[in-house]
Backbone as CSV, one residue per row, in Angstrom:
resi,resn,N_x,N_y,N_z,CA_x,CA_y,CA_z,C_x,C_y,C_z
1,UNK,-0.741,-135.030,41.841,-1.910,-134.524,41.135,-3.134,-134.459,42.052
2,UNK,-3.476,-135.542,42.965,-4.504,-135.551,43.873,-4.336,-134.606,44.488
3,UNK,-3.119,-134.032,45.180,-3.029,-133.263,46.154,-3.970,-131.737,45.539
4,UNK,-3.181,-131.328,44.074,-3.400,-130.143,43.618,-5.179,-129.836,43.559
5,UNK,-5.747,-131.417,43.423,-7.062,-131.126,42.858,-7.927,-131.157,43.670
6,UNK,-7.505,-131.546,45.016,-7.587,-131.278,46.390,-7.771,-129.759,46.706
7,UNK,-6.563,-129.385,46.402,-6.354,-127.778,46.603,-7.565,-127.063,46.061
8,UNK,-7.452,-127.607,44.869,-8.944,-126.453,44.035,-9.924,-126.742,44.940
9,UNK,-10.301,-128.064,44.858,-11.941,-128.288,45.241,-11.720,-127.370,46.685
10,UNK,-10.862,-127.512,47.568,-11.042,-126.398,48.734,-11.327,-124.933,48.247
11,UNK,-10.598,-124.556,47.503,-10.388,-122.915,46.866,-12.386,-122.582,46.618
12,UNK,-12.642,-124.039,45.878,-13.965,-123.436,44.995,-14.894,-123.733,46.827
13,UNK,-14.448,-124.198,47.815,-15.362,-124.724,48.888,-15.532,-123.399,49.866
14,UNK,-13.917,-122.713,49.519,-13.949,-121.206,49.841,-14.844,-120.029,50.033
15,UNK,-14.800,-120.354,48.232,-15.575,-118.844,47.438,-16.470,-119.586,47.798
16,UNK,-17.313,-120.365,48.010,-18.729,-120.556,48.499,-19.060,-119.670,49.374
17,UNK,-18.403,-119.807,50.366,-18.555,-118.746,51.791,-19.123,-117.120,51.292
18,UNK,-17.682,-117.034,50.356,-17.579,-115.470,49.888,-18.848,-114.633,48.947
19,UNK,-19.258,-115.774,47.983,-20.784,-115.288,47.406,-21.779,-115.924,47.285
20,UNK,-22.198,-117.086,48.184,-23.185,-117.334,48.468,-23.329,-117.225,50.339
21,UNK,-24.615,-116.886,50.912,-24.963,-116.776,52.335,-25.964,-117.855,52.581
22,UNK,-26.284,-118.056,54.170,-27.526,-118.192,54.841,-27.478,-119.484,53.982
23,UNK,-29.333,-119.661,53.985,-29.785,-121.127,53.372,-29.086,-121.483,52.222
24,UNK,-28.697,-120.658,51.332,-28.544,-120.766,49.563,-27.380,-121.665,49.865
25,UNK,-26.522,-120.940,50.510,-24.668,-121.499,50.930,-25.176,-122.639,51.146
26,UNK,-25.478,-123.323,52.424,-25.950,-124.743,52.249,-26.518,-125.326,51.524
27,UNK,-26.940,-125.554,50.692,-28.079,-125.702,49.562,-27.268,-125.746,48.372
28,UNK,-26.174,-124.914,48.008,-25.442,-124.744,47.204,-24.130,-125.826,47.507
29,UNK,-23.594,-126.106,48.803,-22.637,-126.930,49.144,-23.720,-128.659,48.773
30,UNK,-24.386,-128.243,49.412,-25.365,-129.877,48.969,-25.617,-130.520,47.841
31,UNK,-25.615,-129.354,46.685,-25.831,-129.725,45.248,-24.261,-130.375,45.245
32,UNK,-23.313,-129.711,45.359,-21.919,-130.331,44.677,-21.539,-131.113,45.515
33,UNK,-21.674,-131.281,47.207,-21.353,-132.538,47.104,-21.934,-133.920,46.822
34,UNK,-23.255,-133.737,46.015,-23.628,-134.657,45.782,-23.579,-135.377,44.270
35,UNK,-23.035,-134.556,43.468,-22.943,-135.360,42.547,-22.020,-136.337,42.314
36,UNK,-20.705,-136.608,42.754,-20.581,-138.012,43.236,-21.523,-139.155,43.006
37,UNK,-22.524,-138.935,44.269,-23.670,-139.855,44.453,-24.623,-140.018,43.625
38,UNK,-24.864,-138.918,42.977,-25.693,-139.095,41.786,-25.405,-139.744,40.654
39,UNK,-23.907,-139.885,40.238,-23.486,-139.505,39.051,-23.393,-141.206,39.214
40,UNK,-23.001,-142.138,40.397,-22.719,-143.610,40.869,-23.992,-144.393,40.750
41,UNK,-25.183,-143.655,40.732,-26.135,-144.356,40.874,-26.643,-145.109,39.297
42,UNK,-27.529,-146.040,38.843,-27.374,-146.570,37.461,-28.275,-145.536,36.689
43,UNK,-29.733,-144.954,37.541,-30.651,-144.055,36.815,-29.498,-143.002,37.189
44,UNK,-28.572,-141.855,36.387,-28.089,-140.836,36.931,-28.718,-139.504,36.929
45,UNK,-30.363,-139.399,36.972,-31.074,-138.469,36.743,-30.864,-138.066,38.216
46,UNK,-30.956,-136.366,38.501,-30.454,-136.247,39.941,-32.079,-136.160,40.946
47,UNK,-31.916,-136.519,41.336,-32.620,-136.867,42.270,-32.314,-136.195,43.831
48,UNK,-33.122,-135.301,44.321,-33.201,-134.401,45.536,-32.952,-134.970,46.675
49,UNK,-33.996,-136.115,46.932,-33.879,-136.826,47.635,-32.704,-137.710,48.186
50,UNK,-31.964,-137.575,47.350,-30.415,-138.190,47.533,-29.258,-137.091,48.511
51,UNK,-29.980,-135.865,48.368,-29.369,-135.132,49.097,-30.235,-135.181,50.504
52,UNK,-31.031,-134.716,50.740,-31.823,-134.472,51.716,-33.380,-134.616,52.125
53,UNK,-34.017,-135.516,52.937,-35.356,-136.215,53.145,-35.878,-135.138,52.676
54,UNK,-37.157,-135.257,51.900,-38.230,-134.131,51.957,-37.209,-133.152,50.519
55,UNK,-36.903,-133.113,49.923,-35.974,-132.042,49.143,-36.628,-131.990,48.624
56,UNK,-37.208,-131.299,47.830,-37.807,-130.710,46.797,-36.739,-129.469,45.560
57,UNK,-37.276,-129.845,44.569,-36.676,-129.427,42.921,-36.773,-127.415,43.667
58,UNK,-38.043,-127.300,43.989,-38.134,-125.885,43.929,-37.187,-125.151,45.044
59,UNK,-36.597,-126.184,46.141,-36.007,-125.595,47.030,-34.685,-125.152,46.834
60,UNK,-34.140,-126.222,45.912,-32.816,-125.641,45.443,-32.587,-125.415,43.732
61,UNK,-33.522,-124.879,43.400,-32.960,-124.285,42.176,-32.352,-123.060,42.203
62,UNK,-32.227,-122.045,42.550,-31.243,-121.418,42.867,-30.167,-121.584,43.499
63,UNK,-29.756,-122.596,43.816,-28.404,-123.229,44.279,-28.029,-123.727,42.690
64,UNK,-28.316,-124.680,42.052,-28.034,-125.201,41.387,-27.920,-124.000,40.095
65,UNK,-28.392,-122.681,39.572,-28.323,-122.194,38.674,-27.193,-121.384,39.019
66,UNK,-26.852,-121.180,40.902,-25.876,-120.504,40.670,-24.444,-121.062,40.753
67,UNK,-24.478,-122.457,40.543,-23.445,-123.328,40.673,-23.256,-123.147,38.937
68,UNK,-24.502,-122.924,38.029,-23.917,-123.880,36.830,-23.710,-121.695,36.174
69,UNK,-23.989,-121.010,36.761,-23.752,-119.643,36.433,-21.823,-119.514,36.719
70,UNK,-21.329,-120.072,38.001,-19.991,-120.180,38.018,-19.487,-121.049,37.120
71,UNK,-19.847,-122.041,36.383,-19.373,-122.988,35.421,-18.494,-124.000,36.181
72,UNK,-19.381,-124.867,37.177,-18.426,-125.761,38.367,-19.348,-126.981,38.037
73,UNK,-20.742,-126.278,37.051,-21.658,-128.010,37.164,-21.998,-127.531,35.349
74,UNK,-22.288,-128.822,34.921,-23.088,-128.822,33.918,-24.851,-129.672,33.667
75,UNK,-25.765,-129.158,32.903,-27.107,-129.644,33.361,-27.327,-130.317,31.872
76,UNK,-27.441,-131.771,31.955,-28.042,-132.264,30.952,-29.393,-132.274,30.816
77,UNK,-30.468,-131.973,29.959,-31.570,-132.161,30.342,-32.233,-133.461,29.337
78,UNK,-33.412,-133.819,30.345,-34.255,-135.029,28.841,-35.000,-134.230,28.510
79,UNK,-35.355,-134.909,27.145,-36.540,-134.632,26.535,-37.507,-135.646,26.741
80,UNK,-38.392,-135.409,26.252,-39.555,-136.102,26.448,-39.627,-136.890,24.878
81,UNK,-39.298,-136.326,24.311,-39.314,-137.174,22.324,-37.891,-137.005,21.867
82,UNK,-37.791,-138.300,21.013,-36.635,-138.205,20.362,-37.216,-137.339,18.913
83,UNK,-37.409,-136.531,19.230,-37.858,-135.389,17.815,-37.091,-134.171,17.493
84,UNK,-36.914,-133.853,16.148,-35.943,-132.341,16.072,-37.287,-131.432,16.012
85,UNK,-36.807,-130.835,16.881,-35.495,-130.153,17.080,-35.868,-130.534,18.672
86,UNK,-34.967,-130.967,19.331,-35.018,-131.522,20.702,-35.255,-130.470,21.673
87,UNK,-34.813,-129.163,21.456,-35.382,-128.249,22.243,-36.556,-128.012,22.634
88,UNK,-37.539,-128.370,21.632,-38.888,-128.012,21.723,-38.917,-129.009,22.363
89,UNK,-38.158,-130.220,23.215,-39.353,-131.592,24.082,-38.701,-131.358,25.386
90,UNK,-37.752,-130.634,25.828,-37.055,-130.263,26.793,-38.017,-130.291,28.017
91,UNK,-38.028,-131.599,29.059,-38.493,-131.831,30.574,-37.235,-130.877,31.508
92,UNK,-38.007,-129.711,31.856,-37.035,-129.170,32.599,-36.984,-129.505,33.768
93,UNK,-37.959,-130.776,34.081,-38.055,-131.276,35.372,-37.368,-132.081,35.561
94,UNK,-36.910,-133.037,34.667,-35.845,-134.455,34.728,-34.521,-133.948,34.024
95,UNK,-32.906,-134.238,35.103,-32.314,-133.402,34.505,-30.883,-134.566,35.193
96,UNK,-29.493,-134.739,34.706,-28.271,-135.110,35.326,-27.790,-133.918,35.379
97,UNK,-27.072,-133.808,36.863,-25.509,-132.353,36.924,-24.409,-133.593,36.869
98,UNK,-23.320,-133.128,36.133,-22.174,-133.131,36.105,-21.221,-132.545,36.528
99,UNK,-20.007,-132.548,36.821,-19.053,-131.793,37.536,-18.125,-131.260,36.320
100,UNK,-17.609,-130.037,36.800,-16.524,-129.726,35.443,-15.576,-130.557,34.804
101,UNK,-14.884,-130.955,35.541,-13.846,-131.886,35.196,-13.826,-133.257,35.610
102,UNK,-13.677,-134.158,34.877,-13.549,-135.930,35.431,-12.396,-135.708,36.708
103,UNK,-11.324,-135.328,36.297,-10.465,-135.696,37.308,-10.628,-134.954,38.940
104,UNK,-11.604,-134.139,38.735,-11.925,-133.231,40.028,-13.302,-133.835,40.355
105,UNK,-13.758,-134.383,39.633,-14.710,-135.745,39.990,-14.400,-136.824,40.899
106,UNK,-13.054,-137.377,40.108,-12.300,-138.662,40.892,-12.082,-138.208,42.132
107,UNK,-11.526,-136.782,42.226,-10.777,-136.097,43.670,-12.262,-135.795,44.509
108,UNK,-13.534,-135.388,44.457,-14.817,-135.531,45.135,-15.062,-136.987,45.686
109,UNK,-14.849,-137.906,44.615,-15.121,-139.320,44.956,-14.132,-140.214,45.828
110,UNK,-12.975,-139.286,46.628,-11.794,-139.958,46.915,-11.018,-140.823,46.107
111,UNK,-11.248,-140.993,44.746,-11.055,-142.044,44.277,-9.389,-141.912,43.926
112,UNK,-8.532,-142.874,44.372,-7.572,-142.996,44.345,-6.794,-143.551,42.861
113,UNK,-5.444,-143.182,42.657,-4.810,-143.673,41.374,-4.405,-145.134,41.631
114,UNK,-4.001,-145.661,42.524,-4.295,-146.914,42.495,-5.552,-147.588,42.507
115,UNK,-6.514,-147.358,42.709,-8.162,-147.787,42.438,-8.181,-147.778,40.971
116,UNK,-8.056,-146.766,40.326,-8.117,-146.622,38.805,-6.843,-147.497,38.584
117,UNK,-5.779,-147.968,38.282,-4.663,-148.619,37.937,-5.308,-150.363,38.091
118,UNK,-5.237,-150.202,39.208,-5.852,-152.059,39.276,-6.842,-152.397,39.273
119,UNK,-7.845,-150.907,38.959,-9.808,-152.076,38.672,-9.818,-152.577,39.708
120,UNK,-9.815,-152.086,40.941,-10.500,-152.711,41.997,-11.772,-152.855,42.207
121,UNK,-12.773,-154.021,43.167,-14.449,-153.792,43.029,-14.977,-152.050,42.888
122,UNK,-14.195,-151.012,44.004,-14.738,-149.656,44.304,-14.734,-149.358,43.046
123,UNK,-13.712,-149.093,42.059,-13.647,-148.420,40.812,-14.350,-148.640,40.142
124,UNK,-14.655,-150.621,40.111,-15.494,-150.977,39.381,-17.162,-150.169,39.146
125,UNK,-17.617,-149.917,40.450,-18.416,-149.363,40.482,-18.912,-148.335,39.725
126,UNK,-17.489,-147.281,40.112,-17.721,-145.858,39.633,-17.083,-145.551,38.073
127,UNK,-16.210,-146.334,37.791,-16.173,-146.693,36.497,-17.342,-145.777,35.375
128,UNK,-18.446,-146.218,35.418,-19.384,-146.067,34.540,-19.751,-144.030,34.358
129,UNK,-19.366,-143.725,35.705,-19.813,-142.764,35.778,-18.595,-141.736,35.473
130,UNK,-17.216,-142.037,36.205,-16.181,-141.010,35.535,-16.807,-141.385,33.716
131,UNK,-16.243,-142.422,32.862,-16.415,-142.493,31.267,-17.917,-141.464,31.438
132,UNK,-18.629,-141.760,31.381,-19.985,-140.732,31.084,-19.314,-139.293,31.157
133,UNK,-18.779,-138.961,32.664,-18.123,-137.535,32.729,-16.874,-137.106,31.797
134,UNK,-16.403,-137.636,31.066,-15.131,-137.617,30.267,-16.291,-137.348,29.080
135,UNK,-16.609,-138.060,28.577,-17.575,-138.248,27.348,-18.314,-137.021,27.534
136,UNK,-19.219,-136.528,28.212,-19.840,-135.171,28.263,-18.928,-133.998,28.267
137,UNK,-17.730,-134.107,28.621,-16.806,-132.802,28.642,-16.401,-132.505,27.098
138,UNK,-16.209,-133.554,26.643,-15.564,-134.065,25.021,-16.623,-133.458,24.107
139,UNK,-18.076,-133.679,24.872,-18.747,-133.253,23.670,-19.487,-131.990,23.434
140,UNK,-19.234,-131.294,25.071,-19.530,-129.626,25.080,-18.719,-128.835,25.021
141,UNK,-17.207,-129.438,24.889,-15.640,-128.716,24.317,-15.318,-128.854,22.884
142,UNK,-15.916,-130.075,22.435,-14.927,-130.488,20.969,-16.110,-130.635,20.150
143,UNK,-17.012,-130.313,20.588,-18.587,-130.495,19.260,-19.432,-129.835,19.151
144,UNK,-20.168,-129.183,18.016,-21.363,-127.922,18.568,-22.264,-128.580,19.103
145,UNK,-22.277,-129.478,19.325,-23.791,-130.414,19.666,-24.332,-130.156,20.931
146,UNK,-25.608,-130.206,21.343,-26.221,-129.731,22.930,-26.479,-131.062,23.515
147,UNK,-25.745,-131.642,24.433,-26.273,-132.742,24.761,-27.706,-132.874,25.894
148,UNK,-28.554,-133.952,25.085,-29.371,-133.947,26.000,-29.650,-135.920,26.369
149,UNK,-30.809,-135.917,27.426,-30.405,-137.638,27.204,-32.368,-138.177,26.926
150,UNK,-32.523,-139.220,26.633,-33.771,-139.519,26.482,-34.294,-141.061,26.984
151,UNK,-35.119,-140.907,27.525,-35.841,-142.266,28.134,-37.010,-142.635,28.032
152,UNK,-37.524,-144.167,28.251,-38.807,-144.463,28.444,-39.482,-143.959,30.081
153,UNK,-40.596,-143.925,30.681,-40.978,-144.090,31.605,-40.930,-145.439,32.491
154,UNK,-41.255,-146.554,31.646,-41.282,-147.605,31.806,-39.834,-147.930,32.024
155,UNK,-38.757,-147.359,31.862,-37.009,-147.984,31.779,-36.850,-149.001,31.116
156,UNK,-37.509,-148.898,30.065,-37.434,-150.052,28.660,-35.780,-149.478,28.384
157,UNK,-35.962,-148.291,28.045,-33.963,-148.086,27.435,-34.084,-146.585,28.028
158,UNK,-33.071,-146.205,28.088,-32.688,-144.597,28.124,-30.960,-144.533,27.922
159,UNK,-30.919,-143.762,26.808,-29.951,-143.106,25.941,-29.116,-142.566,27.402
160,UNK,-27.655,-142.761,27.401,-26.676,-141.913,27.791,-26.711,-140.128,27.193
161,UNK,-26.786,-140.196,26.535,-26.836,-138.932,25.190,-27.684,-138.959,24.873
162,UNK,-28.088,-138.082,24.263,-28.924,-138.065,22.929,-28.528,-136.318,22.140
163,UNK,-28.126,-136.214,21.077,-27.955,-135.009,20.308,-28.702,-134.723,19.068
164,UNK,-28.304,-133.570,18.553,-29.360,-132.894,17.081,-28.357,-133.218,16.357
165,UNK,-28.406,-133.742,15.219,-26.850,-133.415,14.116,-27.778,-133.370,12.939
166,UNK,-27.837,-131.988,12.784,-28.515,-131.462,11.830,-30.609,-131.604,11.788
167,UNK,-30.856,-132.746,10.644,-31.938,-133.426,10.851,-32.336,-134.508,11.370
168,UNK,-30.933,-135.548,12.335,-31.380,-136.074,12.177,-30.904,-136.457,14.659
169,UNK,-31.603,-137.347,14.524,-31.794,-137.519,16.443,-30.788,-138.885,16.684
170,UNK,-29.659,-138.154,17.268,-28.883,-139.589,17.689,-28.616,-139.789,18.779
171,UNK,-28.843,-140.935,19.177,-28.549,-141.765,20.657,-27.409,-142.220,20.661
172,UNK,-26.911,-142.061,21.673,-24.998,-142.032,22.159,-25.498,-142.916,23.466
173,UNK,-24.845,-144.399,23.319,-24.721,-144.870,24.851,-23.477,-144.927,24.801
174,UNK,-22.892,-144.860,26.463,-21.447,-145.020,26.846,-21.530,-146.054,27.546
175,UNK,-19.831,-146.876,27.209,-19.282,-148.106,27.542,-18.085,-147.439,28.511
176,UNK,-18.114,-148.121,29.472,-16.717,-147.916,30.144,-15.621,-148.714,29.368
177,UNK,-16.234,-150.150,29.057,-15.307,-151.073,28.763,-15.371,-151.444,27.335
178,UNK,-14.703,-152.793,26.915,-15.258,-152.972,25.527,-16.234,-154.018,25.071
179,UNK,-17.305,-154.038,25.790,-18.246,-154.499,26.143,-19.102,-154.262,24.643
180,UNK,-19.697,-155.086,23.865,-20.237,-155.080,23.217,-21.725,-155.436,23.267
181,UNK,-22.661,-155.399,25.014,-23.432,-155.830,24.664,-24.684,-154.340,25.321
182,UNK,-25.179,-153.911,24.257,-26.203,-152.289,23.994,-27.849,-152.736,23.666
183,UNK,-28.215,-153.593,25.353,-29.389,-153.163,24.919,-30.508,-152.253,24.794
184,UNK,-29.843,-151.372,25.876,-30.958,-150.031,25.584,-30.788,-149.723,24.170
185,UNK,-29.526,-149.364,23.785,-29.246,-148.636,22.675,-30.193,-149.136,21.065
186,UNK,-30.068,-151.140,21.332,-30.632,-151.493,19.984,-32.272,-151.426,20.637
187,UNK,-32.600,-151.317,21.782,-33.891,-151.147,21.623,-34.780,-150.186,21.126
188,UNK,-33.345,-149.100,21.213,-34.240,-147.651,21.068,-34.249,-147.479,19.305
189,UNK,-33.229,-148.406,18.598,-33.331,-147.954,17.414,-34.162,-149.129,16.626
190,UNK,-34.343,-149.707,17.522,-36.050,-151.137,17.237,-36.952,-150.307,17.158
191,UNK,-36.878,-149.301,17.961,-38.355,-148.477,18.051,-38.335,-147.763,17.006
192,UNK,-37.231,-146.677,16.738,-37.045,-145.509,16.130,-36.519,-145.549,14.937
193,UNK,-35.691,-146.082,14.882,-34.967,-146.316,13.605,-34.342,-145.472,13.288
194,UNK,-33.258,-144.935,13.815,-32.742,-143.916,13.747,-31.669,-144.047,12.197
195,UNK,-31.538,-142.653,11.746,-30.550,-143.179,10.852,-28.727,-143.117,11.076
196,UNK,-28.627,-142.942,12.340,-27.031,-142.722,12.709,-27.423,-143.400,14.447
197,UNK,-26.784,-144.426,14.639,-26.889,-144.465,16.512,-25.253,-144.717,16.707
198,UNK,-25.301,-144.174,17.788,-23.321,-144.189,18.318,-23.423,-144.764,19.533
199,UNK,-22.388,-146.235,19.803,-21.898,-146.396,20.789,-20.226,-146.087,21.000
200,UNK,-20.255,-145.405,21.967,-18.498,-145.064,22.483,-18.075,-145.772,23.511
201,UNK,-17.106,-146.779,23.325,-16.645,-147.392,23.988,-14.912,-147.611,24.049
202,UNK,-14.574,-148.562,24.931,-12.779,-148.524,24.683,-12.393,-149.803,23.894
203,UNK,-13.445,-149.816,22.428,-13.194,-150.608,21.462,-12.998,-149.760,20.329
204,UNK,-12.164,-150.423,18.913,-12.274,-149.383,18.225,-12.811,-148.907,17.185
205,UNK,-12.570,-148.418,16.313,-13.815,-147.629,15.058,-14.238,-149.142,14.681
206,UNK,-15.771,-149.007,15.010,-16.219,-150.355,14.161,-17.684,-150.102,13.225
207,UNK,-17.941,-150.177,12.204,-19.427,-150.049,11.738,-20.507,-151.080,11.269
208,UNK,-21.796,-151.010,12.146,-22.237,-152.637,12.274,-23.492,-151.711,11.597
209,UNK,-24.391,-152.496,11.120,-25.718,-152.396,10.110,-26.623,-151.053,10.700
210,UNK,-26.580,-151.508,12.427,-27.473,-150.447,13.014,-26.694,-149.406,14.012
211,UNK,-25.405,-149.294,14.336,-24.927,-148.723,15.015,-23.345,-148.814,14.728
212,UNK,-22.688,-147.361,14.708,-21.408,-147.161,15.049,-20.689,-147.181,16.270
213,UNK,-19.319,-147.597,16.507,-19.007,-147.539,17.707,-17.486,-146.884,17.445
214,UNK,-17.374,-145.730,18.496,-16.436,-144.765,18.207,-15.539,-144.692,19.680
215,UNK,-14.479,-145.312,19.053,-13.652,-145.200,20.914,-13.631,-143.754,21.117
216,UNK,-12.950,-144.456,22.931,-13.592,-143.031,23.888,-12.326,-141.917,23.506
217,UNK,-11.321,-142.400,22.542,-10.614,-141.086,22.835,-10.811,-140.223,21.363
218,UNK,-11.705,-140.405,20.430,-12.471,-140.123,19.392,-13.969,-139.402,19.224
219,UNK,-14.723,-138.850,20.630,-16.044,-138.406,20.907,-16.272,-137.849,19.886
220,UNK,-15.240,-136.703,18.924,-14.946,-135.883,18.929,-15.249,-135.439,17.274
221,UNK,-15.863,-137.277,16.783,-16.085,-137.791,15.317,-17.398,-138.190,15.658
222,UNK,-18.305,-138.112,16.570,-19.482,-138.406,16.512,-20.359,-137.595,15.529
């Protein structure tokens, strides 16, 4: 399986050559190989600077629109309020890319099937970030929902997720494990009071006073 997903990521490293040129081509190779690095880090808001000293947002946005125009990245954006309709709070300045697929994720990250099999420290790491990428694929394939994510300035809490379901604003944090302990999550609904909050984790359907928790192979019931 590594080998094959190997194969693609070359194929798509290809067509780079073929329709993008000059600065953009580089610029465009820089965005994807960096989400890896982005996606590992604990804030996963992407950050320029992670690619290259001095980067600036305005230098590669056209790399990045024409990455997510091929459908090879996806762009979560924050808002600035947990308010409906979330579109209207949309920071088009603070934003996570994602990669299409988790498992062509793992194959960017070298990450090996024995790493994933025995939870080694490396996996441990990246752990957090494949589940996030599984969980975002689940919920722009299997849900009408637009995912977006929401935070304090201060990093009091910030939501993995955050979606519209209907009227009302729900915060989705993701668990790799079955870890029961969400404090961004109960902080944000200390503040807000939301009337639905979801944690997804690899525990199973459970419903507690202030929050649901919906295993990860279930997104799909949020």
């Amino acid at each position: 399986m590594i080998r094959l997903q190997n194969e693609i990521l070359e194929q798509y490293e290809d067509d780079f050559g073929k329709h993008a040129s000059g600065t953009n081509l580089a610029r465009v190779r820089m965005v994807w190989n960096s989400i890896p690095i982005q996606l590992a880090k604990e804030n996963k808001k992407f950050f320029f600077c992670q690619m290259k000293q001095g980067a600036r947002m305005k230098d590669f946005e056209v790399a990045i629109e024409w990455l997510l125009d091929c459908g090879l990245i996806t762009k979560v954006h924050k808002v600035n309020s947990p308010s409906v309709p979330l579109k209207a709070y949309v920071d088009y300045s603070a934003f996570k890319l994602f990669s299409l697929d988790i498992g062509l994720l793992g194959a960017m990250s070298e990450l090996d099937a024995q790493s994933i099999l025995e939870g080694n420290d490396i996996f441990r790491e990246f752990k957090g970030a494949l589940t996030e990428q599984y969980v975002l694929q689940q919920i722009v394939s299997d849900t009408p929902y637009t995912p977006y994510y929401y935070g304090t300035d201060s990093a009091a809490f910030e939501n993995d997720f955050t979606i519209q379901k209907g009227k009302n604003v729900v915060p989705i944090e993701v668990k790799a494990e079955v870890s029961q302990r969400s404090k961004s999550l109960k902080a944000y609904c200390d503040k807000y009071h939301p009337e639905y909050a979801v944690r997804i984790s690899m525990k199973d359907y459970r419903q507690e006073e202030w929050m649901t928790n919906i295993p990860l192979y279930a997104v799909c019931n949020i």
